[in-house]
Each structure stands twice: as structure tokens, then as C-alpha cells.
C-alpha positions as CSV (number, residue, x, y, z in Angstrom):
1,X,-5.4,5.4,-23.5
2,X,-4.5,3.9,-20.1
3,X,-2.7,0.6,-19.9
4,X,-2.5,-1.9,-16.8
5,X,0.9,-4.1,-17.0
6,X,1.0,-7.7,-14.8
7,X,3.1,-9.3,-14.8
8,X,3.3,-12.8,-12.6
9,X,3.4,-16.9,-13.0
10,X,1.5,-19.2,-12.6
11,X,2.0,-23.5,-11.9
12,X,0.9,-25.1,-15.0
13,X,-0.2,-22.6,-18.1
14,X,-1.9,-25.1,-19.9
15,X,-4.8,-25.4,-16.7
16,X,-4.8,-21.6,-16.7
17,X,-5.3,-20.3,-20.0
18,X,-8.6,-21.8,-19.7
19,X,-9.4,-20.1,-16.1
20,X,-7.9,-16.8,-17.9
21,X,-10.4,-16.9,-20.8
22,X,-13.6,-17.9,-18.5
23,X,-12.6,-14.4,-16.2
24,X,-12.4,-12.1,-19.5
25,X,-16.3,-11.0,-18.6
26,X,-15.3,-9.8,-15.2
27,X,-12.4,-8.1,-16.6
28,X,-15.1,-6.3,-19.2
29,X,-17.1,-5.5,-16.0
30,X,-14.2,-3.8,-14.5
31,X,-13.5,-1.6,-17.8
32,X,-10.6,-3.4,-20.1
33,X,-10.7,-3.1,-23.2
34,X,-8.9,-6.0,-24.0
35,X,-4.9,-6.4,-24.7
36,X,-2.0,-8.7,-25.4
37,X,-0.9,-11.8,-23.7
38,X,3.1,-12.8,-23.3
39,X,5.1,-15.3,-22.1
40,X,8.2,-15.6,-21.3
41,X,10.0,-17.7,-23.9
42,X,12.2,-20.0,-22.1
43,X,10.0,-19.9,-18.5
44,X,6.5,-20.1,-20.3
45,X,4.2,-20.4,-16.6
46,X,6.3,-16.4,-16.4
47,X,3.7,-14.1,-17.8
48,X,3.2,-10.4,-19.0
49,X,-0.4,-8.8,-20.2
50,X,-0.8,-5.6,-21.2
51,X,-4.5,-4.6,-21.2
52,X,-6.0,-1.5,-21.8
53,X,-8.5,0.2,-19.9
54,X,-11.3,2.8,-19.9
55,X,-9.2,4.6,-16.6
56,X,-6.6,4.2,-13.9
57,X,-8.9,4.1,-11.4
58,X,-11.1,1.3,-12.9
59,X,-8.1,-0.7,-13.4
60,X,-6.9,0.1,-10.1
61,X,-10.6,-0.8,-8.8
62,X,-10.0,-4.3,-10.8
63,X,-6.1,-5.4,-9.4
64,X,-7.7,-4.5,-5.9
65,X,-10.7,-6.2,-6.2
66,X,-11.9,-9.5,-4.3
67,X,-12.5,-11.1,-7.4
68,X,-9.5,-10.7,-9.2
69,X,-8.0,-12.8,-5.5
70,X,-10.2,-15.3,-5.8
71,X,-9.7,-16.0,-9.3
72,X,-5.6,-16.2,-8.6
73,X,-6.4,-18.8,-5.9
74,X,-8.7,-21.0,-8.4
75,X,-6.2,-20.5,-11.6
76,X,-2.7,-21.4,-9.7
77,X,-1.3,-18.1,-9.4
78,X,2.3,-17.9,-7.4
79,X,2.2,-15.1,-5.6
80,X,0.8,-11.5,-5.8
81,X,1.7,-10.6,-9.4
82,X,2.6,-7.2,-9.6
83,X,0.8,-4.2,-11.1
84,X,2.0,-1.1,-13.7
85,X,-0.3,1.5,-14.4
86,X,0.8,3.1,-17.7
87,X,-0.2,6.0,-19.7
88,X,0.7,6.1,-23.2
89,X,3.4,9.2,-23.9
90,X,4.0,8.3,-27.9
91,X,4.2,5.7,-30.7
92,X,7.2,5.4,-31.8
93,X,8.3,4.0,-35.3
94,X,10.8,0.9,-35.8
């Protein structure tokens, strides 16, 4: 399995989640297969999601893409948020 990591912030979480979920189609389009949401828990507009994805080069196609820049501008984005591409090496137990 193939994992894309952002992590970034945004101004005001409570006017993004909304923006987030109303993208998840385009994400789909791209080739996630869903993932895990975190925040940061004493700087909660400082985000992590870990998705995973069909390949690295559809999730690189995806964190290029015009539409992923767009959607930053509408959602309030800061910044560029920055991009991990990770391949899973092993589970490991607690």
C-alpha cells in the first residue's frame, strides 16, 4: 500500500472541514482510497492526513494537480502544505 502524508494549516477549521468533505470526490478521481484525519491538539487549524492511495504516481499526479491549488485558495489554506510519499515497510505491534 502507498500512503500520501500532508501535513499543513489552515485559518479557521470549522469553515474547512466542510470544503474538505465536498473535495473527497476529486480526491477518489485522483486514486485515494480514503485515510485518517489529525489535528494537532493544542494548534487545532495545524493538520496531518494520511491517505492512502492506489500509487505514488497518482498521488503525486493529485498534490501537483490544478485542482488540489484551487481548492487550497477556496478552503483557507496557509501556505503550500507539504507532501510525504510513504510506502508501508511493516506493522508493528504495541
Amino acid at each position: 500500500m502507498v500512503y500520501l502524508l500532508a501535513i499543513g494549516k489552515v485559518k479557521d477549521y470549522s469553515k474547512w472541514k466542510p470544503m474538505f468533505d465536498e473535495f473527497a470526490n476529486s480526491r477518489k478521481e485522483y486514486g485515494s482510497k480514503g485515510g485518517r484525519l489529525f489535528r494537532i491538539a493544542d494548534k487545532p487549524n495545524e493538520l496531518a492526513i494520511l491517505y492512502e492511495w492506489e500509487s505514488i504516481e497518482k498521488a503525486r499526479k493529485f498534490a501537483q494537480s490544478e485542482d488540489l491549488k484551487k481548492y487550497f485558495e477556496r478552503a483557507g489554506v496557509i501556505g503550500k502544505p507539504e507532501f510525504y510519499y510513504l510506502e508501508e515497510v511493516e506493522q508493528l505491534s504495541a
